[in-house]
N, C-alpha and C positions, 0 to 999 in steps of 0.2 A: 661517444661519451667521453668528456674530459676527465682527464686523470685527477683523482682530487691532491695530489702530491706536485706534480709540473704545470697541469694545465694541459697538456699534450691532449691533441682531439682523437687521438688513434689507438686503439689497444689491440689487443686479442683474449679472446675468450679461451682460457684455460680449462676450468671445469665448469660444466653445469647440472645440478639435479633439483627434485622438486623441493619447494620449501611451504609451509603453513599449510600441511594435507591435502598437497597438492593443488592448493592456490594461488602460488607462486613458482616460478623458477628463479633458485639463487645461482649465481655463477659468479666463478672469482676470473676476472679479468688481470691481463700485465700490461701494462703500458708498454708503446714499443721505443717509446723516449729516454725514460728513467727504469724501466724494468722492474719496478715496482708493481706487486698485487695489491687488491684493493676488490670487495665486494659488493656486489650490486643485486637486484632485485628485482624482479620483472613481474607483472603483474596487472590480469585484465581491471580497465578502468571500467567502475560501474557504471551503468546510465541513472542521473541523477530525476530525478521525477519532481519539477517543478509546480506547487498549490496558489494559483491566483487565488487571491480574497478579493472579497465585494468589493474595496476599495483600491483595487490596483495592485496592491502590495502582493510580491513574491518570498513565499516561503521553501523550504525543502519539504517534501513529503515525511509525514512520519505517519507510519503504522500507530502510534502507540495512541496517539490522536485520535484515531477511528474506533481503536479498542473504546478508551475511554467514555468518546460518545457513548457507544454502543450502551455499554459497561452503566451508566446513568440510566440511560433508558430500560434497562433492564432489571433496577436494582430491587429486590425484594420480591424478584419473578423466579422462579424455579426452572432456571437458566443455568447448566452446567459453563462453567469456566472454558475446556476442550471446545464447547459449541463457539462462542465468542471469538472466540483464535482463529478456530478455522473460518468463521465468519470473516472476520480482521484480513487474514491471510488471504482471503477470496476477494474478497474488493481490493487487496492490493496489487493482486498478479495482475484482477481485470482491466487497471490502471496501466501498468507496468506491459500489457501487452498491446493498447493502442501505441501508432506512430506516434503521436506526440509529445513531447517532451514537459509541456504546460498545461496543466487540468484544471477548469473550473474548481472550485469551491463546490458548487454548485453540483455539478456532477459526479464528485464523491458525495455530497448529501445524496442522492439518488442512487446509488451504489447500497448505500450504507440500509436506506428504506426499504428496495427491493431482498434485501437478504433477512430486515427484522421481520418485511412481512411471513418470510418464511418460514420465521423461528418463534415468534409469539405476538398476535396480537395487540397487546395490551400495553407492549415496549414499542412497536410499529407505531401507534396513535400517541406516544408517548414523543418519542424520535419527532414526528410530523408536525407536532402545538410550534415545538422549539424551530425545528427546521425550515417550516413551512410561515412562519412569524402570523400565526394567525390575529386578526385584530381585534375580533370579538366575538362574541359566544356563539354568534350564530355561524360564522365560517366553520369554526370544528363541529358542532352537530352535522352540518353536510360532510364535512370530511368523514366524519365516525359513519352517517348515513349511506355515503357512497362505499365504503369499507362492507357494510352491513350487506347493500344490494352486492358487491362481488362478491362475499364470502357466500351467500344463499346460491348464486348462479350456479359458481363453482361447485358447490355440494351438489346438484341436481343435475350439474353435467356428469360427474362424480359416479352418480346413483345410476344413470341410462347409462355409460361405458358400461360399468359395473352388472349390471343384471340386464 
C-alpha cells in the first residue's frame, strides 16, 4: 500500500483490530520511508449479483425490486409484511447461492412465482397476468385452470398421506 503522504510502496503494520462489528479490520500502518502513520481499512469485498433484462441491459440486483413486485401482487390480500421479507430475503439467498454471477430476469420472475404460489393464490395468478405477458383472456383462464388442476391434485395427495 502506498503511503498517502510520500508515495513510498512499503509500510508496516502497527496495530490492528476489528472495525464496523466486526466487518472490517482497521490497522494503522508506518511508512518505512517518512515514518508517517496513516489508517487503512480492510474489508471482505462483496460478490455483486448481476440482473440481465429482456433486452440485454445489465443491472445490480436489488432486493427491494423483488419486495416491491411481490408487495403489488399482493396488495389488499391479508398478507403480513414479516411473510414478504422473508419471501424477498429467500429468492435472494437462492440467487446469491448459484455460481453465477449474472441472473436472468427471467429467473427471478420464477423465483418470485414459486414462493407466491406458497403464500397466496390470488397474488400468484396475480404475479403470472404481469409476469407471464399473457395476451388474451384465454391464456389466463388456462393459466388459473392449470393452477386449479394442481391445487385439486395436491389436496388429494394431501388427503391419502394423511388418512
Amino acid at each position: 500500500m502506498k503511503c498517502p503522504y510520500c508515495g513510498h510502496p512499503e509500510d508496516r503494520v502497527v496495530e490492528s483490530r476489528p472495525a464496523r462489528d466486526g466487518e472490517a479490520i482497521r490497522r494503522r500502518r508506518e511508512c518505512l520511508e517518512c515514518g508517517r502513520r496513516y489508517t487503512s481499512f480492510e474489508e471482505i469485498e462483496e460478490r455483486r449479483l448481476m440482473v440481465v433484462k429482456k433486452d440485454g441491459r445489465r443491472e445490480p440486483f436489488q432486493r427491494a425490486k423483488v419486495r416491491a413486485s411481490m408487495e403489488v401482487a399482493c396488495r389488499k390480500r391479508p398478507i403480513p409484511t414479516s411473510v414478504l421479507n422473508a419471501a424477498a430475503e429467500e429468492v435472494e439467498r437462492s440467487l446469491f447461492e448459484m455460481p453465477e454471477s449474472e441472473v436472468p430476469v427471467a429467473l427471478i420472475g420464477e423465483r418470485v412465482l414459486e414462493r407466491l404460489s406458497e403464500i397466496d393464490p390470488v397474488a400468484y395468478v396475480r404475479f403470472a397476468s404481469v409476469y407471464r405477458e399473457f395476451e388474451d383472456p384465454d391464456e389466463f383462464r388456462e393459466f388459473v385452470a392449470s393452477l386449479k388442476k394442481r391445487r385439486r391434485r395436491s389436496a388429494v395427495g394431501a388427503g391419502r398421506r394423511g388418512g
